[in-house]
C-alpha positions in Angstrom: 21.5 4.4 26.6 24.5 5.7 25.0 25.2 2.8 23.2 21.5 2.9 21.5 22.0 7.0 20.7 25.6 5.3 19.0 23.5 3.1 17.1 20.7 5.5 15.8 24.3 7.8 14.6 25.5 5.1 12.5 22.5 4.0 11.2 20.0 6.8 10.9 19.8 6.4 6.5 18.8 3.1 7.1 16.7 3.6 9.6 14.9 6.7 7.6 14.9 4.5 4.3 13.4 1.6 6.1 10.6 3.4 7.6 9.6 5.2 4.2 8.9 1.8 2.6 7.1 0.4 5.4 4.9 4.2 5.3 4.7 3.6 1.3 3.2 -0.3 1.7 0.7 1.3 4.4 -0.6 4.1 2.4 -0.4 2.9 -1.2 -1.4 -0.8 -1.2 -4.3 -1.2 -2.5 -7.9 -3.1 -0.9 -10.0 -5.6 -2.2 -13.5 -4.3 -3.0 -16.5 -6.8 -1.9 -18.3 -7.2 -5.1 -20.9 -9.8 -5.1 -21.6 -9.9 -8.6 -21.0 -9.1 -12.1 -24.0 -6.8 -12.1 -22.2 -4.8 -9.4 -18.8 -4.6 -10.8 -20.6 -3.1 -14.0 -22.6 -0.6 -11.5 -19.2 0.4 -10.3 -18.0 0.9 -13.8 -20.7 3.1 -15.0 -21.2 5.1 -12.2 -19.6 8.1 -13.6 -16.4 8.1 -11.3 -12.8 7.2 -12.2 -12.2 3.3 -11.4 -8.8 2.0 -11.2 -9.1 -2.2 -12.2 -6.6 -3.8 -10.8 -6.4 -7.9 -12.2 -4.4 -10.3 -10.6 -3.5 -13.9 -11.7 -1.7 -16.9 -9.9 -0.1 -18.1 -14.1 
């Protein structure tokens, strides 16, 4: 036990950093959206909200 409090001492900034990244993947990555067609990626377009597009290409 004491030699795991030791550990968290000496190591608590990378321990804090470490865990703010993995909390910023989690809550800021974003999801794919199930469109099935071009008709309803145009719906989503036009219905009057704000869309973030987000393109993504393998070249």
């Amino acid at each position: 036990m004491e030699r795991a409090a030791r550990f968290l001492a000496e190591n608590w900034l990378f321990l804090v950093t470490l865990v703010a990244i993995a909390s910023a993947y989690v809550f800021l990555r974003s999801s794919p959206t199930a469109l099935a067609d071009e008709a309803a990626f145009d719906a989503v377009l036009a219905n009057g909200r704000p869309t973030i597009v987000e393109l993504y290409s393998n070249y």
